[in-house]
C-alpha positions in Angstrom: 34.8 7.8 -54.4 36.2 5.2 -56.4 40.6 4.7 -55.9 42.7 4.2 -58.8 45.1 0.9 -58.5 48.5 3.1 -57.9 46.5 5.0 -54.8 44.9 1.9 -53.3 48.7 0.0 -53.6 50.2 2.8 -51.6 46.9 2.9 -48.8 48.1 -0.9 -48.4 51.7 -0.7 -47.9 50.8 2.6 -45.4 48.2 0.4 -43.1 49.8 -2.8 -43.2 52.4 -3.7 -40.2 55.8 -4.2 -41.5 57.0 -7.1 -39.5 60.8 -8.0 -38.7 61.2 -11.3 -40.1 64.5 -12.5 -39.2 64.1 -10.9 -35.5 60.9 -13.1 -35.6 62.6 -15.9 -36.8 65.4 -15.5 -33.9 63.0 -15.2 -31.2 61.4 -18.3 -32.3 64.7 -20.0 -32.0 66.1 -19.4 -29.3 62.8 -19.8 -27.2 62.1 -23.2 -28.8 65.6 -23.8 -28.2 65.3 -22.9 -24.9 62.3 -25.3 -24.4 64.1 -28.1 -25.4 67.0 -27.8 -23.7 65.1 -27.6 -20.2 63.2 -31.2 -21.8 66.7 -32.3 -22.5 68.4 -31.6 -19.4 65.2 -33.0 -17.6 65.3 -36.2 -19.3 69.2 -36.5 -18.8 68.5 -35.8 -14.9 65.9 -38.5 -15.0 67.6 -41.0 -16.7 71.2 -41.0 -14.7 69.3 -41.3 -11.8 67.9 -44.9 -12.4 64.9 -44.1 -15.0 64.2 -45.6 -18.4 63.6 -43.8 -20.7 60.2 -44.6 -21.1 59.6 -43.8 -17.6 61.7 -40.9 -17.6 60.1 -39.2 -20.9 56.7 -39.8 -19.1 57.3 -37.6 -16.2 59.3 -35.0 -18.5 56.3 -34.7 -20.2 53.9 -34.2 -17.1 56.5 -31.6 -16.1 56.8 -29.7 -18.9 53.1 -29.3 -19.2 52.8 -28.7 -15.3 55.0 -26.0 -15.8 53.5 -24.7 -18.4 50.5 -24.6 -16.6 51.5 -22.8 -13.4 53.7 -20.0 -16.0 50.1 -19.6 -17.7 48.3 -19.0 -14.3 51.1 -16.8 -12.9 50.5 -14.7 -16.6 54.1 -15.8 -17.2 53.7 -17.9 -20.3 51.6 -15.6 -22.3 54.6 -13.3 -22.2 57.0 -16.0 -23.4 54.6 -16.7 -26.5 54.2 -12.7 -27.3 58.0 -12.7 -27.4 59.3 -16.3 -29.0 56.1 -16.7 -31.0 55.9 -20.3 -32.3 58.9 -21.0 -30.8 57.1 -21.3 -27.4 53.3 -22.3 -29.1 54.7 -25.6 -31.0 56.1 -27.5 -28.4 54.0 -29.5 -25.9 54.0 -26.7 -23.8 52.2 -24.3 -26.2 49.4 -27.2 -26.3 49.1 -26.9 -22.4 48.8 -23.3 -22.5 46.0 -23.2 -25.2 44.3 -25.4 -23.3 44.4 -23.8 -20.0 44.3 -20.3 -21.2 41.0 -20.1 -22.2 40.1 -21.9 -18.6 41.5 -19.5 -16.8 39.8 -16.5 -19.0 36.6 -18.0 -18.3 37.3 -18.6 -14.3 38.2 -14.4 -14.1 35.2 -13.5 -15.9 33.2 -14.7 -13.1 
């Protein structure tokens, strides 16, 4: 049963997801955006109260990953990345999640 090209073009546009592009692109925004802002606000807590910034951007980054990790293990985070998509996967944070994800997967298999 062999297709002819018009047929096979409409069996592709019928099985393939139409995806919202600009709601995708929104999401991502605002929850990168959101991401940031908590780093910001962090680092602006840590620095009026005595820090460098050095200092301060070390423990911002320990905290952001911590938290990161406890969302992941509370099943949290995953549910922040199915809605923001790469908005909440590029940051540090997405790192820590990839990395603990699969950690966590393997410990409930047991």
């Amino acid at each position: 049963m062999e297709m002819n090209k018009d047929a096979y073009n409409a069996y592709v546009k019928e099985v393939t997801p139409v995806n919202p592009v600009w709601k995708n692109i929104v999401r991502a925004f605002v929850t990168g955006g959101i991401i940031c802002t908590v780093g910001q606000v962090m680092m602006n807590w840590l620095t009026a109260y005595g820090m460098d910034e050095k200092t301060a951007g070390a423990w911002n980054l320990l905290a952001l990953i911590l938290g990161s990790i406890v969302l992941t293990g509370f099943n949290v985070y995953p549910k922040i990345v199915k809605w923001g998509g790469a908005g909440a996967l590029v940051p540090i944070t997405g790192f820590a999640n990839s990395v603990v994800s699969p950690a966590i997967e393997y410990r409930a298999d047991e």
